[in-house]
N, C-alpha and C positions, 0 to 999 in steps of 0.2 A: 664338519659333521652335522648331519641335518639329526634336531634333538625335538621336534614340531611335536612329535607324539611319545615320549618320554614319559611325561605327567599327564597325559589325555584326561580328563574327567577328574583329574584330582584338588583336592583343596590343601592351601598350605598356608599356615601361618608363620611369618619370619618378623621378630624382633628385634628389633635395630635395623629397620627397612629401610629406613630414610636415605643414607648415605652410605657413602664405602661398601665394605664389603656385602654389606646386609642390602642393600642397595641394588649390588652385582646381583646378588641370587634372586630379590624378586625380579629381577627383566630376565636371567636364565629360566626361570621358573613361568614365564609368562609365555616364553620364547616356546619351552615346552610343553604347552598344552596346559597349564593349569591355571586355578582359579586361585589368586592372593589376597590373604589379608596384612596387610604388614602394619608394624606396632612402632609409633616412635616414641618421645619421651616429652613435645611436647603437640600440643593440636597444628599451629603454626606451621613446622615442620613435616607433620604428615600429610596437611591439607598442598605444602609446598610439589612432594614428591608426586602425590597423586596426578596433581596437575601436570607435572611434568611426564609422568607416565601416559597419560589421557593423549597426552601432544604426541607422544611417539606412538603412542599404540591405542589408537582411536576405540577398537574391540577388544580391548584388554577387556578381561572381571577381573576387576581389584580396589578393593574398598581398606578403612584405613582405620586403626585406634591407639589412644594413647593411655593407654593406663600404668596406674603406678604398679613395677611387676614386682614391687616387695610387698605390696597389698591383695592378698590372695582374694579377697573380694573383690578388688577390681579386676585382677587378672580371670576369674569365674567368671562375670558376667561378660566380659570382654567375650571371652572363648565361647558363652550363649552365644551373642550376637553372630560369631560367625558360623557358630552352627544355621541359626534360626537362617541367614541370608546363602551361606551355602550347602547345608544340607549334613556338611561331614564334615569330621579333620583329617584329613589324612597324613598330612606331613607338618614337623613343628621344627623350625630352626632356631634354637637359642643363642641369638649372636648376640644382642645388648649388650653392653659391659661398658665399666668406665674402667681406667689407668691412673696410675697418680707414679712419681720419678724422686719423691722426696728421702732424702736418709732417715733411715730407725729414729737419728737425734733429734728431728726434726719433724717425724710422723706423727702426727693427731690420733687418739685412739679412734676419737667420732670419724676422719677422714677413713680409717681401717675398717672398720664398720659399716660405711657407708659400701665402700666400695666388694663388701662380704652381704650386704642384703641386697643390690642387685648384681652381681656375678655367679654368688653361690644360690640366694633363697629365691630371689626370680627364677634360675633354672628351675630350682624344686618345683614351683609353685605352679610355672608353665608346662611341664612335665606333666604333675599331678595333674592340672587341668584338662592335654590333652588326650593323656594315658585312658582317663574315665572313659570319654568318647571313644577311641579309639581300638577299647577292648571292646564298645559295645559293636564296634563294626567289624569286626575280626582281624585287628591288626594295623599298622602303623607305622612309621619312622621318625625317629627324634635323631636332630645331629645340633649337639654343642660346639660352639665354637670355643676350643682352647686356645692354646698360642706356646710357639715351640718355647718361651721363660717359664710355663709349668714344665721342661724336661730339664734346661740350663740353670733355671733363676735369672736372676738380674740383677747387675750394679746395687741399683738402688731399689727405692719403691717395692718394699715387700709383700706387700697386701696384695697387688695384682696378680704376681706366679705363685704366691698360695693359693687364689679365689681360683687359676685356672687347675693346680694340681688337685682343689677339691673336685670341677669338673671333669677331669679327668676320672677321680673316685666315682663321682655319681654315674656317670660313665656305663662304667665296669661292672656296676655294681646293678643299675638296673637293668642295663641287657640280660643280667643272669634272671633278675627278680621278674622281670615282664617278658621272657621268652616265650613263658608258654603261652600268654596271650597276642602271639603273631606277631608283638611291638618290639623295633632294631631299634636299639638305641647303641650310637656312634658318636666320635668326634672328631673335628678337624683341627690340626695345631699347626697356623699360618705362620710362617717367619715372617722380617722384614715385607711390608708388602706398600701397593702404592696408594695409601689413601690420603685423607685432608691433610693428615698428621705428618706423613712422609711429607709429605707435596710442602707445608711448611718449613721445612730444613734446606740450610743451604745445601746446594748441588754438588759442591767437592764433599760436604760431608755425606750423601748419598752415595757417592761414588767411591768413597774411603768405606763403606757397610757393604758396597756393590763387591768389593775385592775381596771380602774374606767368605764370598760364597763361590762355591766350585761352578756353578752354571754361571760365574760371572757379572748376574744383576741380581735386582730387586725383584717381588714378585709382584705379578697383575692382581685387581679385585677379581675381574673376570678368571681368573687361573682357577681361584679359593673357589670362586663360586662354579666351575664345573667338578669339582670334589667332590662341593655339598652336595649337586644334582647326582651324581654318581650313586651316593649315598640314600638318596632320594630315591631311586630310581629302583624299579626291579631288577636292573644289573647288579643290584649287589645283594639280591636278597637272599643270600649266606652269608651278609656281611653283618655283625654287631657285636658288639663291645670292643669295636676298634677306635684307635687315637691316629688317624693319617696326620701325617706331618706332609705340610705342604711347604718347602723353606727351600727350597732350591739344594739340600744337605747344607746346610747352612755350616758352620763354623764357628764357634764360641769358645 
């Protein structure tokens, strides 16, 4: 599918750019015609991916930030800079997030917390930041990355399918609250998919999570990240306040 003029003239900021999934949607997003800013969590890292982008895509626009997104000051002036060097926001992907697998018995409240100021308050904060811009321009797309353990839960590690069930809230709730200024606010809730995380597990135990999905395997970054573009895209523009599960019907 030729996707070249998708995002034509547009700008997009996607957090948790660096790698994985976030990763996948700046090269879809670049693929398609737009301009990225992607945010990681340390400089190191973003200065890492930039360059690797540079390599593959000589005429990319994409430039790079790392601010703390539970500090709304930093996340503001962040979102300046990409105004001031691109002009607009047009598209905001809140993918950042961390995980934690620990039992109740054994969860830290600070670790709970940590993982609730950036999952849930990053969103807000990224949101807030873009929404401003966004209404000035007439309109916008925000897509949150959830995860199908805000619909299941999970074993363990609670704080993660809470942070995403409250994205899911925030969700639902700002598409109603910012419809009338032109802003889709959607989400994507990824299953099993293939990133560093996966790629670290043995192969039978891949293959053992492989068999209790109906399509059979695991899912690609690349998959999630034509979702997001989807989402992105004027193709969906009657689409907001949705939670897409991208899990292959996954099975839990």
């Amino acid at each position: 599918m030729d996707v070249s003029k998708m995002l034509d003239g547009k700008a997009a900021i996607v957090t948790g750019g660096t790698r994985g999934i976030g990763y996948s949607v700046v090269q879809r997003f670049l693929e398609a015609g737009a301009r990225v800013a992607l945010f990681g969590s340390r400089q190191e890292t973003v200065d890492r991916a930039l360059e690797q982008i540079k390599a593959e895509r000589p005429d990319a626009e994409v430039i790079g930030f790392c601010p703390s997104l539970d500090q709304y000051q930093e996340v503001e002036k962040a979102f300046g800079q990409v105004r001031e060097q691109f002009g607009r926001i047009d598209i905001l992907v809140n993918n950042a997030g961390i995980s934690a697998r620990e039992s109740l018995y054994d969860y830290q409240p600070e670790d709970f917390e940590k993982i609730m100021r950036l999952n849930v308050t990053g969103v807000f904060h990224c949101t807030k930041a873009a929404a401003l811009t966004m209404k000035e321009q007439g309109g916008g797309s925000v897509i949150n990355m959830s995860s199908m353990v805000s619909i299941y839960g999970q074993p363990a590690g609670c704080g993660y399918p809470a942070s995403k069930y409250a994205v899911n809230g925030l969700t639902k709730s700002l598409a109603r609250e910012l419809g009338k200024d032109q802003i889709r606010v959607n989400a994507v809730a990824p299953g099993v998919t293939r990133t560093d995380m996966v790629a670290a597990l043995p192969e039978e135990l891949v293959q053992k999570m492989a068999a209790t999905i109906p399509l059979g395997r695991i899912g690609e970054p690349e998959e999630v990240a034509d979702a997001v573009l989807f989402l992105a895209s004027d193709l969906s523009s009657y689409v907001t306040g949705t939670v897409l599960s991208v899990d292959g019907a996954t099975q839990v």
